[in-house]
C-alpha positions in Angstrom: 4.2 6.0 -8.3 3.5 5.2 -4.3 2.7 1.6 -5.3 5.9 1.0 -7.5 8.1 2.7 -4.8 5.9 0.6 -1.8 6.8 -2.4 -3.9 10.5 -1.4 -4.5 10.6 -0.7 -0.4 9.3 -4.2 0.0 12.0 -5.9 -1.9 14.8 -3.7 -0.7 13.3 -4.9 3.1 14.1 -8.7 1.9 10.2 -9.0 2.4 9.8 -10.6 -1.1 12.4 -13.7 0.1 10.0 -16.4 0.9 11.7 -16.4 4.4 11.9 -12.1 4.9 8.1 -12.4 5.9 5.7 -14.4 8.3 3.6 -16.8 6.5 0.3 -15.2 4.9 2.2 -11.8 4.9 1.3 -11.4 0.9 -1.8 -12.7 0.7 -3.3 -10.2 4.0 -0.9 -7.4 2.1 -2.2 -8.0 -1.1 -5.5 -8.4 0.1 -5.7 -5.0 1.8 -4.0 -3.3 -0.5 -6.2 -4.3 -3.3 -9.3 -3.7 -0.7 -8.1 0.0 0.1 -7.5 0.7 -3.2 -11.4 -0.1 -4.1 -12.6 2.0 -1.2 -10.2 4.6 -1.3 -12.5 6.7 -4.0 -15.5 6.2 -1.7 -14.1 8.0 1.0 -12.1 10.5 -0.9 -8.9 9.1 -0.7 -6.2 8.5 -3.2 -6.2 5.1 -4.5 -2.4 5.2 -4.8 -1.7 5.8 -1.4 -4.6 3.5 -0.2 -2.9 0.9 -1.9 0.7 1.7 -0.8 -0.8 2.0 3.2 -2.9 -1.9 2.7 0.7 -3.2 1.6 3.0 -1.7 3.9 1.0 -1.4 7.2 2.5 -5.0 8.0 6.1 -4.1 7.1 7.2 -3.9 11.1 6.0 -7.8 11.1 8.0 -8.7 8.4 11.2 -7.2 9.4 10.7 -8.3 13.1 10.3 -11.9 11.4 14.1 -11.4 10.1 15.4 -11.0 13.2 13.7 -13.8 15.3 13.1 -17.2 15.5 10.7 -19.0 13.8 7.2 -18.3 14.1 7.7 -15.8 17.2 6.2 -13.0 14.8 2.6 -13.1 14.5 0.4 -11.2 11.9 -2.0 -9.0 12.7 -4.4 -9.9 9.9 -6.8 -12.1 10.5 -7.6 -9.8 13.1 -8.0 -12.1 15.6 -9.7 -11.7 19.2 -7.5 -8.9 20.6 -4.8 -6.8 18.2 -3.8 -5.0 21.3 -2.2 -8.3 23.0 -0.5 -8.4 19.3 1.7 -5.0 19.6 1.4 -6.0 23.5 3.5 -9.0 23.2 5.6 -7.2 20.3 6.5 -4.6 22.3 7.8 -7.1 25.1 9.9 -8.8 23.2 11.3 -6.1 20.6 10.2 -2.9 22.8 8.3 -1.5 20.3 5.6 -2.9 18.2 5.2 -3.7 14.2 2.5 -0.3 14.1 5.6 1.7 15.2 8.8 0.0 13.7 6.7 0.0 10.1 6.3 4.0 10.6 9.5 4.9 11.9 11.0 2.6 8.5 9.4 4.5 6.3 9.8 7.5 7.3 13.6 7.1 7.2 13.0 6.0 3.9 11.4 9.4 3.4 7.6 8.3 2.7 5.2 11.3 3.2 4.4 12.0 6.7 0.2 11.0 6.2 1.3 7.7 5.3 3.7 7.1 8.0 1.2 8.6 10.5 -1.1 6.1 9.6 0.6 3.0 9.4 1.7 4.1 12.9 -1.6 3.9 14.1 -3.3 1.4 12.3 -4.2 -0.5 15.7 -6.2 2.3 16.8 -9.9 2.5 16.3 -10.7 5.3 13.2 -13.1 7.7 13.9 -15.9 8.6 11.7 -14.3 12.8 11.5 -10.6 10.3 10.9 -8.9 11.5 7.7 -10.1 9.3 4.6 -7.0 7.6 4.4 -7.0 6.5 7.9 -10.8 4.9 7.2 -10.1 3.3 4.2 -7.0 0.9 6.1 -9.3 0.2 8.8 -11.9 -0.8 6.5 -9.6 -2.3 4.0 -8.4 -4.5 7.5 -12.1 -5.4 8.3 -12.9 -6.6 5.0 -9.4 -8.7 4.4 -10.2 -10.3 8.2 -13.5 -11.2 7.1 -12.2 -12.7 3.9 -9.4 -14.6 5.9 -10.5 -17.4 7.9 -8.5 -17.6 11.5 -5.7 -19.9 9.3 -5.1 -17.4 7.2 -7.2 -19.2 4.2 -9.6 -16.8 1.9 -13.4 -17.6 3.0 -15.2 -15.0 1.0 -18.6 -16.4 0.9 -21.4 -16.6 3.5 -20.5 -12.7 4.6 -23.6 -11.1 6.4 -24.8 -7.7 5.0 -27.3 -5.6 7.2 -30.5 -6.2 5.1 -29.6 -10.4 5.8 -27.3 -12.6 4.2 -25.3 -12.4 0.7 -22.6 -14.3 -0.8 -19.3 -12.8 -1.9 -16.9 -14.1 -4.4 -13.9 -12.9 -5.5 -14.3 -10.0 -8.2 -17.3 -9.6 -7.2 -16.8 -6.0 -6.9 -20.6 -4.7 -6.5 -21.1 -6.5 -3.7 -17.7 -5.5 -2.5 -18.6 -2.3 -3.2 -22.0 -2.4 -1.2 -20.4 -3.6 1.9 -17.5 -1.4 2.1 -19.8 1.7 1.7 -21.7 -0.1 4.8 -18.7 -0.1 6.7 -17.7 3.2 5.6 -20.7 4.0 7.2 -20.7 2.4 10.5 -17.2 2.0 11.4 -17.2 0.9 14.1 -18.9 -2.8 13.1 -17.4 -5.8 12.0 -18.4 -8.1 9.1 -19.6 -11.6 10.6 -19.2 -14.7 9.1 -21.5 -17.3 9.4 
């Protein structure tokens, strides 16, 4: 049910316009939505709402890209060198960033408080004791960044796993599986691509 009403939320945002979003909005959504969902059971998290938090956690983007000019609204996936001078330069020119405005949207839509909470916060650093749900976005983030190259094109091969070196292709989900247990593990590490 959370992913059918995150979709319906999406449409009734204009975000499935090919104008309502930045560019690459649907392919980082879909990408980290698919990603959480995967992980989610790892962690002990529901899938559903792992799903529903990877697709909306960009929602504040998307609507600040309605109401500004062209390409003023940058994603935050590919992560990029520094997601804090993201919401930084947000917040400067909309006082308040895409973290926030995606929470506070939601939850005047009436979506359940954990989910709100952590899109809010999905620019802060999970800790290990964080609640499953908050993990599984952050990794879910991690592995779609690694998978995006820095123009926002899928670059799934060549990813580096702690034992060496390992290719990963799409539906390749053991692998997928192997790595996100890795980061699951050490969250606070980044994927490298080489």
């Amino acid at each position: 049910f959370q992913g059918v009403r995150s979709l319906a939320v999406m449409a009734a945002a204009g975000v499935d316009d090919s104008q309502g979003a930045p560019e690459g909005f649907w392919q980082s959504a879909a990408m980290c939505a698919t990603g959480g969902e995967i992980i989610a059971p790892m962690l002990g998290a529901d899938p559903g709402d792992a799903f529903s938090v990877g697709l909306l956690h960009m929602i504040g983007s998307a609507l600040m890209h309605q109401s500004s000019e062209e390409g003023q609204v940058q994603l935050c996936l590919p992560i990029g060198d520094d997601s804090g001078e993201l919401v930084a330069a947000e917040v400067e020119v909309f006082e308040i960033g895409h973290d926030a405005l995606g929470a506070e949207v939601l939850e005047a839509w009436h979506f359940p408080p954990h989910i709100c909470q952590v899109i809010g916060r999905h620019h802060q650093s999970a800790m290990p004791d964080a609640p499953a749900l908050e993990r599984t976005l952050q990794i879910a983030r991690n592995l779609t960044d690694a998978a995006l190259g820095s123009d926002g094109v899928a670059m799934l091969e060549g990813l580096v796993f702690p034992s060496g070196s390992a290719e990963l292709a799409p539906g390749d989900y053991p692998s997928l599986a192997m790595l996100a247990g890795w980061l699951a593990d050490h969250p606070d590490r980044q994927v490298t691509l080489v």
